[in-house]
C-alpha positions in Angstrom: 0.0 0.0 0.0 1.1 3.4 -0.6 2.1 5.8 2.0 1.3 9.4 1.9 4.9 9.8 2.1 5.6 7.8 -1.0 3.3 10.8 -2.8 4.7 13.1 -1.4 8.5 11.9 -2.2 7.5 11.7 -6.1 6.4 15.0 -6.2 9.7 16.2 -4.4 11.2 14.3 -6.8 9.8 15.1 -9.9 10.1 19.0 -8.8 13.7 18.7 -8.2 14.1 16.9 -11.2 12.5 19.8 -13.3 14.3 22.7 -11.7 17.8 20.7 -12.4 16.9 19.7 -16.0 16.0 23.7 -16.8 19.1 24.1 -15.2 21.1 21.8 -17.2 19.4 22.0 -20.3 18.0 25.6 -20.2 20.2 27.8 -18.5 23.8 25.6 -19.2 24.5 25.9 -15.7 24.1 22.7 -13.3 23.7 22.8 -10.2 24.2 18.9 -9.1 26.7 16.4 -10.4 25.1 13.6 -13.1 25.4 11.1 -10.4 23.4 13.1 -7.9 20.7 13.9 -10.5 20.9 10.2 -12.2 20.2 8.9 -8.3 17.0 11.5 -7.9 15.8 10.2 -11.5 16.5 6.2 -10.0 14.4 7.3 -7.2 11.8 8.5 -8.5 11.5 5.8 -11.4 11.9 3.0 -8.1 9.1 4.7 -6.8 6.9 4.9 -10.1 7.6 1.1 -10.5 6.1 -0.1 -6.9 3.4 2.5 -6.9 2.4 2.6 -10.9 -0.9 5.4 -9.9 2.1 7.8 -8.9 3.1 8.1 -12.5 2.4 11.1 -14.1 2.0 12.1 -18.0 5.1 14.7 -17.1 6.8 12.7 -15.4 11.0 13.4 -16.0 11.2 9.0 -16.0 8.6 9.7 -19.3 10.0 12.6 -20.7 13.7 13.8 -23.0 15.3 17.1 -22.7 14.1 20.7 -21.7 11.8 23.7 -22.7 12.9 25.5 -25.5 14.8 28.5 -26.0 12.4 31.1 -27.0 15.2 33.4 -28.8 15.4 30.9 -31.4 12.9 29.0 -34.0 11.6 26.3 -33.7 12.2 22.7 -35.8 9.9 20.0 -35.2 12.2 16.8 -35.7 11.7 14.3 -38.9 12.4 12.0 -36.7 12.4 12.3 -32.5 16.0 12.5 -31.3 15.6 10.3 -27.8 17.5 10.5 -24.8 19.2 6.8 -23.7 18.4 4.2 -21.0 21.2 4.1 -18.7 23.4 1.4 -17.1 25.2 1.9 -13.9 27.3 -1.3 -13.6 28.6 -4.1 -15.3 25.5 -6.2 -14.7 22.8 -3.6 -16.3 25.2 -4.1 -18.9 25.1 -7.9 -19.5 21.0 -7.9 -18.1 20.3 -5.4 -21.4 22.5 -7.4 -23.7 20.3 -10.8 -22.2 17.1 -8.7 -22.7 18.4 -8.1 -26.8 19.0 -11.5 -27.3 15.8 -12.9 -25.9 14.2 -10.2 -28.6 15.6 -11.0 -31.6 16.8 -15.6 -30.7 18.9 -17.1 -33.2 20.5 -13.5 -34.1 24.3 -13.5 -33.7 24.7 -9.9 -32.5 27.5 -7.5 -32.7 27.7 -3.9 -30.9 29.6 -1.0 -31.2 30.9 0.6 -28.3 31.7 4.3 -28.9 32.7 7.0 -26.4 30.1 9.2 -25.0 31.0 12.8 -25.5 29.9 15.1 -22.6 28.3 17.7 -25.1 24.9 18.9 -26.7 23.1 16.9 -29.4 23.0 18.3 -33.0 21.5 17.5 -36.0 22.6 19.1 -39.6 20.4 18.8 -42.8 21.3 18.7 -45.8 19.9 19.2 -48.9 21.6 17.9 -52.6 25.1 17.9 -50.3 24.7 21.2 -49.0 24.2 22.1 -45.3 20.6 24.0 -44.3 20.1 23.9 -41.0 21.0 23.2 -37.7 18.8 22.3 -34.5 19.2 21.4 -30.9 17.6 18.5 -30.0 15.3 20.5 -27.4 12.7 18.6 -26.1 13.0 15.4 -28.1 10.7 16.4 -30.8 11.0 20.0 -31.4 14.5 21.9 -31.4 16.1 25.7 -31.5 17.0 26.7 -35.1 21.3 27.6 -34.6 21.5 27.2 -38.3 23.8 30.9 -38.1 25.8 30.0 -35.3 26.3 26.4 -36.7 27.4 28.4 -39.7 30.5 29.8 -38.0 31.9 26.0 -37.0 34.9 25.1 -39.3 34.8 21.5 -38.0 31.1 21.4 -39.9 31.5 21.1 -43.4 28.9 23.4 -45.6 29.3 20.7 -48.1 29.1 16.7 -47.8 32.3 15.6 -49.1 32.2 13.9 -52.9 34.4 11.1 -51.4 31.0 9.8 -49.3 29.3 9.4 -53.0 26.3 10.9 -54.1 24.3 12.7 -51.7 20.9 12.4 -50.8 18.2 14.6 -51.7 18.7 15.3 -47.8 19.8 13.6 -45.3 20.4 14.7 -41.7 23.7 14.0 -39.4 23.3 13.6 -35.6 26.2 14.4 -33.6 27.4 16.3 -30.7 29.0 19.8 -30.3 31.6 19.9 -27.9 34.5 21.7 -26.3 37.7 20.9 -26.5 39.4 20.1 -23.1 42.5 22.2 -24.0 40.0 25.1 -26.0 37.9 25.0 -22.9 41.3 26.2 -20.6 41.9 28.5 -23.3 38.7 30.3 -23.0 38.3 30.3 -19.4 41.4 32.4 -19.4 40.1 35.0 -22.0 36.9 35.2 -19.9 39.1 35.9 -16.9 41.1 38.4 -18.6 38.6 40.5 -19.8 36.2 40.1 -16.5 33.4 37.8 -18.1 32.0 34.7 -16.5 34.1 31.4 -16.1 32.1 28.4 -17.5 31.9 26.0 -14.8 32.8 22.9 -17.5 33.3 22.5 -21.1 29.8 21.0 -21.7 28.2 24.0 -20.4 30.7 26.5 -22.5 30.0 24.7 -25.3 25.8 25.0 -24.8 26.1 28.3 -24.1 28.6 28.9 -26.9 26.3 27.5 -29.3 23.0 29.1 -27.8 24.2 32.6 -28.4 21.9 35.0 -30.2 24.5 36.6 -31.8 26.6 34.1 -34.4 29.6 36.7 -34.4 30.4 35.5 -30.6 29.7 31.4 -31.1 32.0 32.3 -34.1 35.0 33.4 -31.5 34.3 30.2 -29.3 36.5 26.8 -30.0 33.5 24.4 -30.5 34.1 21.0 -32.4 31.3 18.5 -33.4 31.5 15.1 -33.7 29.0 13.1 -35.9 27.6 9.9 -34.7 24.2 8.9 -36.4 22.7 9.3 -39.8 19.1 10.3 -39.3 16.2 10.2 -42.0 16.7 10.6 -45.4 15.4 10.9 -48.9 16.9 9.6 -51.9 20.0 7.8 -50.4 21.5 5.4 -52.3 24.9 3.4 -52.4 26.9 4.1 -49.2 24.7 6.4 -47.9 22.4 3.1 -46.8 25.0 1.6 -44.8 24.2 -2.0 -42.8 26.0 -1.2 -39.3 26.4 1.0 -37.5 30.7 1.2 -37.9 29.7 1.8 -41.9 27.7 4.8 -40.8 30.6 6.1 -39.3 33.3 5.0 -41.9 30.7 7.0 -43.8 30.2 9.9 -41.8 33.7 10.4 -42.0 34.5 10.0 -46.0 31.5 13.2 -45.7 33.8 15.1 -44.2 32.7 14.8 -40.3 35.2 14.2 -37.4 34.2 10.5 -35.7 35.4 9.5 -32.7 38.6 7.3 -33.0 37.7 5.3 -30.2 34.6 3.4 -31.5 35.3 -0.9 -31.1 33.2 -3.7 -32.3 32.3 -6.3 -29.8 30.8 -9.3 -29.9 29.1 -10.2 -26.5 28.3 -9.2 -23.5 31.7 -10.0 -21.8 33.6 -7.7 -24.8 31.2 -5.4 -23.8 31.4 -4.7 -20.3 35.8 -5.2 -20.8 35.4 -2.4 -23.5 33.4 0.2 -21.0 36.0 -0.5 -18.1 38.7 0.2 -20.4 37.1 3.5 -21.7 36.9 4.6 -18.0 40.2 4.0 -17.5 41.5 6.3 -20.6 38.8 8.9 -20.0 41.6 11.5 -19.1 43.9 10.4 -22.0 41.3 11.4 -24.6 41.3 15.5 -25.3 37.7 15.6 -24.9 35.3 15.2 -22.1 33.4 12.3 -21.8 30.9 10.9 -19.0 30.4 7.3 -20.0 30.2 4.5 -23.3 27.5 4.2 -25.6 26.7 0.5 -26.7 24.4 0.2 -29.9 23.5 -2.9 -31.8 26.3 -3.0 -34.9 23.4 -4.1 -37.1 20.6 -1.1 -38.4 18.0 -3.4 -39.5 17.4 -4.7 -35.9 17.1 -1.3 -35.1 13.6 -1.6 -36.4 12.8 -4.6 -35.3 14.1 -3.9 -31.6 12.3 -0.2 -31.5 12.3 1.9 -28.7 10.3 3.3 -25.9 8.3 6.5 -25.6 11.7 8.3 -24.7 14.4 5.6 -25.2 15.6 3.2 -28.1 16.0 -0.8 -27.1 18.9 -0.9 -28.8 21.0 1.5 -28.0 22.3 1.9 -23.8 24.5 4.7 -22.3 27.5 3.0 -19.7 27.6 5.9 -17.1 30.8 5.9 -15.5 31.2 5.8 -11.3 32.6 9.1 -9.9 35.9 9.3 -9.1 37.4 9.8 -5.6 40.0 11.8 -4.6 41.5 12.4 -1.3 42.2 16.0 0.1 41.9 17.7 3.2 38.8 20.3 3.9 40.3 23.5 4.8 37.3 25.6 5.7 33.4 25.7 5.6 31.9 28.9 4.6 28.6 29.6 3.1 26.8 31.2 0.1 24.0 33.8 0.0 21.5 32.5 -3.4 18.5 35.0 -4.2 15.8 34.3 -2.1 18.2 34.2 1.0 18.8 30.8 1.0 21.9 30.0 2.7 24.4 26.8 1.5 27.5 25.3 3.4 30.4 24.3 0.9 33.5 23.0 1.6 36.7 25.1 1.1 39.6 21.9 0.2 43.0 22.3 -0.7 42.8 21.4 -4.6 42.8 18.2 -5.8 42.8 17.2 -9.5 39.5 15.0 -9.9 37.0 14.4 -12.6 39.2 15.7 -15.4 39.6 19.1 -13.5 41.4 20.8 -10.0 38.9 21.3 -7.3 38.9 23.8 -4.6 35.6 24.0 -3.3 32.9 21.7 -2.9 29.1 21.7 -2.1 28.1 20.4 1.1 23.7 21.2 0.6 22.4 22.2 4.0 23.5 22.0 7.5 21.7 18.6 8.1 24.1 17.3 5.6 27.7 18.4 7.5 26.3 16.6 10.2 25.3 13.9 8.9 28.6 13.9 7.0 30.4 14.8 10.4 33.2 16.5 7.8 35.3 19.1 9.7 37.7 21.8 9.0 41.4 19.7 9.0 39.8 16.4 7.9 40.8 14.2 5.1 37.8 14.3 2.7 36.5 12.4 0.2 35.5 14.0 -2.8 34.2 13.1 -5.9 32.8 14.3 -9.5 31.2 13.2 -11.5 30.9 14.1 -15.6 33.2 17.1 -14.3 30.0 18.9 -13.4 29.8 19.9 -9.2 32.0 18.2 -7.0 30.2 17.2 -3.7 32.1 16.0 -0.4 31.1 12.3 0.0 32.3 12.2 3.9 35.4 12.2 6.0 38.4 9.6 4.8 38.2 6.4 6.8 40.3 6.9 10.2 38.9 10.7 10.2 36.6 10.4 12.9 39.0 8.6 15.1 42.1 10.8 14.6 43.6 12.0 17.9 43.3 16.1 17.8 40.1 16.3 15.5 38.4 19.5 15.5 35.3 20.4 16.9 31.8 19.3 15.0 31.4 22.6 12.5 28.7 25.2 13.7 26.4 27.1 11.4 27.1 30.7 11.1 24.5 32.8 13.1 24.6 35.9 11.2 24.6 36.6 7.5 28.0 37.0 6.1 27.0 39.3 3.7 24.9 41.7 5.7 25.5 40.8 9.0 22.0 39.7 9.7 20.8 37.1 11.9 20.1 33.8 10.3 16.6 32.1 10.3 16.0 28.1 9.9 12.4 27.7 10.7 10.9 24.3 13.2 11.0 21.0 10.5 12.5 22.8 7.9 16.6 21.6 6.2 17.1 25.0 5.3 18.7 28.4 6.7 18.2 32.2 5.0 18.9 35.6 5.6 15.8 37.2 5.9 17.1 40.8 4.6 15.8 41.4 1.5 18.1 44.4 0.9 21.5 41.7 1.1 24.1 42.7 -0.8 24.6 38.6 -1.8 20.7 38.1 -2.6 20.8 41.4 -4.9 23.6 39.7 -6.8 21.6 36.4 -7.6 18.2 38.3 -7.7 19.8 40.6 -10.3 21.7 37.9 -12.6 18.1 35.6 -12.2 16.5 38.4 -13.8 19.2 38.9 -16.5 19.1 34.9 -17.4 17.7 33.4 -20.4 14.6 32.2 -19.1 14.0 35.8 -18.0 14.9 38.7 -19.5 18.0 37.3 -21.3 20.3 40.0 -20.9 23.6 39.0 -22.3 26.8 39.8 -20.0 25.4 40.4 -16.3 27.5 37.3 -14.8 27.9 37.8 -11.0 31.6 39.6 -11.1 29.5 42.4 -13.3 26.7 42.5 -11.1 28.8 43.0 -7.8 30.9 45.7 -9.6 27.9 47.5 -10.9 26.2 47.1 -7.5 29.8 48.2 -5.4 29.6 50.8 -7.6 26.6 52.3 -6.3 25.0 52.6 -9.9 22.7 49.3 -8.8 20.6 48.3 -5.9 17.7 46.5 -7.6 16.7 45.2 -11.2 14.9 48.8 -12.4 17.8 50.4 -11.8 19.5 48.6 -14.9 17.1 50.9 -17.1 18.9 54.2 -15.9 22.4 52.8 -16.7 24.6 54.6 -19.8 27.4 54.4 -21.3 29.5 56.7 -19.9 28.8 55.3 -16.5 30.4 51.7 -17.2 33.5 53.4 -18.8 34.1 54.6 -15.5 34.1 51.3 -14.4 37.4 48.7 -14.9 37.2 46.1 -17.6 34.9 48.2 -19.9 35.5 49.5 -23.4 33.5 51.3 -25.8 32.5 47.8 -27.4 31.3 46.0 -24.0 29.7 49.2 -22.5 27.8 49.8 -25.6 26.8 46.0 -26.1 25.6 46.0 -22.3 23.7 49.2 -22.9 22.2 47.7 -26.0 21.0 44.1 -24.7 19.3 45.9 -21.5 17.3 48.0 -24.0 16.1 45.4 -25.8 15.0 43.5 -22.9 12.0 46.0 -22.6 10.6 43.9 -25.3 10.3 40.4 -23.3 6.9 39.8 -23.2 5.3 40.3 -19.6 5.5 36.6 -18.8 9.2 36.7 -18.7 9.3 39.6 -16.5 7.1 38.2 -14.1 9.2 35.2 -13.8 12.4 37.2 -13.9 10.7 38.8 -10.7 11.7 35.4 -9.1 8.6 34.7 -7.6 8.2 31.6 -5.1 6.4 28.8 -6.1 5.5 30.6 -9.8 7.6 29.1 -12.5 7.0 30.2 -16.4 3.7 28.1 -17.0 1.8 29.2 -14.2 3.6 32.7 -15.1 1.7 32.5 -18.7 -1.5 31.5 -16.9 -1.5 34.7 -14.8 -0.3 36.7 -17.7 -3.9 36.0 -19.4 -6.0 36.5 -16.6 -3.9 40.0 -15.3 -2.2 41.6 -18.7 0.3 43.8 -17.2 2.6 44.4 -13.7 -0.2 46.8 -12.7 -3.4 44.5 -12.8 -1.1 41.9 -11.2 -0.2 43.9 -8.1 -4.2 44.7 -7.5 -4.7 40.9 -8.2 -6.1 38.8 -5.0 -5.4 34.7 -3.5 -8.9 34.4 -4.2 -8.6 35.3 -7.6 -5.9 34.2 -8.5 -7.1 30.5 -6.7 -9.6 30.8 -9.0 -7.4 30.4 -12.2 -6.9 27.0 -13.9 -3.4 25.4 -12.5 -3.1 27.9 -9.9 -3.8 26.7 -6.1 -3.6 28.7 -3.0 0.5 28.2 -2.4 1.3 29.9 -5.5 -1.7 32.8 -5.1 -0.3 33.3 -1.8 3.3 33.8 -2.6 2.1 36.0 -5.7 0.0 38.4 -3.3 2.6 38.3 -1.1 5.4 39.3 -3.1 3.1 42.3 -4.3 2.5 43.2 -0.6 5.9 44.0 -0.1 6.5 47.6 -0.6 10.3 47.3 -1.8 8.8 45.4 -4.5 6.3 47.8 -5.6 8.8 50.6 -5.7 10.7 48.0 -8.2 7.5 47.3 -10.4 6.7 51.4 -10.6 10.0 52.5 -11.9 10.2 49.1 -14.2 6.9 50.2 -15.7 8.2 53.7 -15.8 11.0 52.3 -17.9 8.5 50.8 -20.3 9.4 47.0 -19.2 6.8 44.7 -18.5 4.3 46.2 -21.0 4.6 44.6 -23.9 1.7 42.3 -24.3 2.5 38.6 -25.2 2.6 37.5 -28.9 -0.4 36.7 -30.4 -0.2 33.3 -32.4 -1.1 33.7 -36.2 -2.8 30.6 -35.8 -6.4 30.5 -35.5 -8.3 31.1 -32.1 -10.3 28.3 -32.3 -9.8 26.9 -28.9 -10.1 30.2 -27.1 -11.4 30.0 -23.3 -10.9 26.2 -23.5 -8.9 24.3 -20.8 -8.0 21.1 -22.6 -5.9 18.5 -20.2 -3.5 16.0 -22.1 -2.9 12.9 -20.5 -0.3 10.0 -21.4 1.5 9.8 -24.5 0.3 11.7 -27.6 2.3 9.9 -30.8 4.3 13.4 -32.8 3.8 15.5 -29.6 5.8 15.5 -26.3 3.6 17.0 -23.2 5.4 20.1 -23.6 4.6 20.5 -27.4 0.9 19.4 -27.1 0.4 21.8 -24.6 2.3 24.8 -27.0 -0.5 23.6 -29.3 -3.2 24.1 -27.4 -2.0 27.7 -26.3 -1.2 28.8 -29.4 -4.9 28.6 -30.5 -5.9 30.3 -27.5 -6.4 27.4 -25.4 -4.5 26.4 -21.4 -3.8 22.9 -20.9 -3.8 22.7 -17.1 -2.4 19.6 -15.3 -5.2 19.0 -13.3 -8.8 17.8 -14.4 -11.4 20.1 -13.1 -15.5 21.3 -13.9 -14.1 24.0 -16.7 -11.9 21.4 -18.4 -13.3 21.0 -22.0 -11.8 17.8 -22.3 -9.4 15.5 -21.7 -7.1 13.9 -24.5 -6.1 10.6 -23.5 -2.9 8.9 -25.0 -1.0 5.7 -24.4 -0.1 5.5 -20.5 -2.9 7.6 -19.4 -3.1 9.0 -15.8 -5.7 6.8 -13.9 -6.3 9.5 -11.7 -7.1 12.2 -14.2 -9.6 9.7 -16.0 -11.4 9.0 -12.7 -12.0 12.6 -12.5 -12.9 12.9 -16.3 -15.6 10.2 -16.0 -17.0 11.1 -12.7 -17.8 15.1 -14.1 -18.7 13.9 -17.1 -15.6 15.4 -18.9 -15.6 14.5 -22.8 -12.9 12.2 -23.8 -10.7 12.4 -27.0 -8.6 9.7 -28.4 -5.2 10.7 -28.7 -5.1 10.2 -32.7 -8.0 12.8 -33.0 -5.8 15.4 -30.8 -5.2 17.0 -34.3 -8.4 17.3 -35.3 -9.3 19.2 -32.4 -6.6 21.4 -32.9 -7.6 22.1 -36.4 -11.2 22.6 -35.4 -11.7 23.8 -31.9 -14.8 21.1 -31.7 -14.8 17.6 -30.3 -14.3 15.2 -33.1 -17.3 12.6 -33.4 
């Protein structure tokens, strides 16, 4: 039977889950190591399994990839570029190569075991041999357009070389952008030079390389691509229909593509697992990043026979590796100040190469956690990484706890070390803030949240900008970015004419963000950028907003009384209405949110989608349904107009349909409700 607590759990889970994969995918900037997020996702999929009525139709365990990158258009895949199943250890290797063979008896199967670069999936069309477009892969199904920064990549050829044969009539190459491990030092020392933001990895650098708005600055970053995959085609003949997988890549290469060198043929499950183990072992010998071993079947035709999951082909399995540990002794704990006032311990260690990189500090998540680790200042530590992403202190070094001359058990700080201000952790609660809202620390974060790309997306407001600007006296909250020039930065070190003017520039345009993104720029609790869209319809602009009451806003469709509260709340603060004035006084926040050119036919409708709907992911269904006016909430309720129900449905949400008497649509008539705004007969 399941517990209340189980419920609860999963929707811990799944939250954190989102926040980190917008983090990861959608701002470039993790805040967990893989392991740590692959253990949350094992948790929660554990959990799904015993308790099947927990599963939801969003559920990350159901789902690939992130939202989507507004700044760019659009491409809805030919074909959906999936995320992989994972294996941990040797024997999810050989249990997935038993499953394979009990699929497809008598087969003598080969694989290919090829490195897995820690980068961000492409795909390149090409039309008659010449290269089109680039996309992301996005959410699995639809992608960002970086056809103009892709442009500016000399290791992507504009034309498929004559050497591969023929060409296609098109044909698209899946592979991964990347950084350099060497390119990646390189740049981190530019963006030190000059004052800019250190990319924490060369994953990250490379995403946010790629994702830039303006081609001319991907063009100055050192991004390689390696291909990996042919994807659909039309018109391929000769050795463009290759019958393994190592003749794609012989093939990929005679086009003109880097492959990686690394790629082996096994045989069985015994070559396989040998083959991962000694990838691990040479993962620093290669001069790329990589965070595990992809294992495919050799042979494409039982590609089609095997087939793949929702989010996940059969044949095809990624070999994460373990984290490494290192050894090194924890010099201090301090603290960090994030946005809202939450405050986090990390470790301060005396560096130690791990993970590909040199570490020097280390998270160590809430006070619970440094007791629980019982880690003290002069303690060997044991650290560890993993896909060199955040290092995290695993606990003290056996013999630790019993060394003669040990410190004292580490005590949280009781004041702010910001501001000075006494620290709060309320009864039941794992976390500590700093309740000033004016803190120096908060007004960093709550300035470069409102700068990100989910927000207002103001290029070059890192955190050693921010301070400076803020140290400077010329900031002390997000309107006062409106009133900055030109002539003000250039009083400022590490600004020329070019940066001051491109600052000046990118803050100006922000005053076109719709008011969705302002609001969630605003860094609301509890309101992310759906139920930010939701309020955006019912109260247009900051004004109506901060008039707007719990009770109305309760009254909205995926809106409950947590998130009206914090809303109302927020509004109630007077430092916060002084911000919204002079931002409205500076002309952000009133630009009214795009209208779709498609037609309005589902206007006023709240249509809820529930399981898997084939050609749409949740995220894209839903984009359907509000582009012709409609909301898809993620609850079933009396003013739902219906309820289109796909493979995997949510038994809870079709209780609730049936029992209000909610119409029902198939999933494979979801289109013609889209077309027509009427229920389909």
């Amino acid at each position: 039977m399941m517990a209340n607590a189980d419920h609860t759990r999963a929707r811990e889970l799944r939250a954190q889950i989102a926040h980190h994969n917008d983090r990861y995918y959608g701002d470039d900037a993790p805040e967990i190591s893989d392991s740590s997020y692959d253990k949350l996702v094992r948790e929660l999929r554990d959990l799904e399994q015993r308790f099947p009525e927990l599963v939801t139709d969003d559920s990350p365990t159901k789902v690939v990839g992130s939202s989507l990158n507004s700044s760019f258009a659009p491409v809805v895949h030919a074909r959906p570029m999936q995320s992989l199943d994972n294996a941990f250890d040797d024997d999810d290797l050989r249990s997935w190569v038993e499953r394979l063979d009990k699929s497809v008896p008598g087969e003598a199967l080969t694989f290919t075991c090829e490195p897995k670069v820690d980068g961000l999936a492409m795909s390149l069309t090409y039309v008659d041999g010449v290269l089109v477009r680039g996309a992301t892969r996005g959410d699995g199904t639809t992608g960002e357009d970086v056809s103009a920064n892709i442009a500016t990549l000399a290791s992507i050829p504009r034309h498929l070389s004559s050497e591969a044969g023929a060409p296609p009539a098109m044909v698209e190459i899946r592979g991964e952008i990347y950084m350099a491990k060497q390119d990646f030092a390189d740049l981190n020392a530019r963006q030190a030079a000059a004052g800019e933001k250190i990319f924490v990895n060369p994953r990250n650098a490379a995403a946010g390389s790629l994702r830039q708005k303006d081609a001319s600055i991907t063009a100055t970053r050192p991004l390689s691509f390696f291909a990996y995959q042919l994807g659909p085609s039309e018109g391929a003949t000769g050795q463009w229909v290759p019958a393994t997988q190592r003749e794609v890549l012989d093939q990929l290469k005679r086009a003109g593509f880097s492959v990686a060198d690394q790629v082996v043929v096994v045989g069985c499950a015994d070559e396989v697992v040998a083959t991962c183990r000694a990838f691990e072992q040479g993962r620093h010998d290669l001069h790329f990043d990589v965070d595990g071993a992809v294992i495919k079947v050799n042979d494409l035709s039982l590609h089609r026979v095997l087939g793949s999951t929702s989010r996940a082909p059969r044949w095809a399995i990624a070999k994460k590796f373990a984290p490494e540990e290192q050894h090194t002794t924890l010099l201090d704990i301090d603290i960090s100040v994030g946005r809202t006032g939450r405050v986090t311990p990390f470790a301060v260690l005396e560096p130690i190469f791990v993970g590909g990189s040199t570490v020097g500090v280390a998270t160590l998540h809430n006070e619970d956690q440094v007791a629980a680790k019982d880690v003290r200042p002069g303690d060997l530590v044991v650290v560890r990484k993993a896909g060199d992403v955040i290092p995290e202190v695993v606990g003290p070094a056996p013999g630790q706890q019993q060394r003669a001359g040990r410190g004292a058990p580490w005590a949280f700080p009781a004041t702010c070390p910001s501001c000075g201000t006494g620290l709060v952790r309320s009864e039941g609660e794992s976390e500590t803030h700093c309740p000033n809202g004016r803190c120096r620390a908060q007004l960093i974060q709550q300035i470069c949240y409102f700068a990100s790309r989910g927000a207002l997306d103001i290029e070059g407001l890192g955190e050693q900008r921010v301070a400076q600007l803020i140290d400077a006296g010329l900031v002390n909250s997000v309107a006062d970015l409106y009133e900055l020039s030109s002539e003000q930065l250039l009083t400022l070190e590490g600004f020329g004419d070019l940066s001051a003017t491109s600052l000046i520039d990118g803050i100006a345009r922000s005053k076109q963000q719709s008011i969705h993104r302002v609001i969630v720029g605003l860094g609301i609790n509890e309101l992310g950028p759906a139920g930010a869209r939701v309020v955006v319809r019912a109260f247009p602009t900051l004004d109506a907003l901060s008039q707007a009451t719990v009770e109305q806003l309760s009254a909205l469709e995926g809106i409950g009384p947590a998130i009206a509260n914090s809303v109302v709340s927020f509004m109630a603060n007077t430092d916060h209405l002084e911000v919204l004035g002079k931002l409205m006084a500076h002309g952000v926040g009133v630009t009214e949110e795009t209208t779709s050119a498609l037609p309005q036919n589902l206007l006023g409708k709240a249509i809820v989608v529930t399981g898997a709907v084939e050609g749409f992911t949740r995220e894209s269904a839903e984009e359907a349904i509000v582009q012709r006016g409609g909301t898809s909430p993620g609850s079933v309720s009396k003013k739902t107009f219906c309820v289109v129900v796909g493979a995997a449905p949510g038994a809870s949400k079709l209780t609730k349909a049936e029992s209000l008497g909610i119409p029902i649509v198939a999933a494979a008539q979801f289109t013609i409700l889209l077309e027509t705004g009427v229920l389909p007969e």
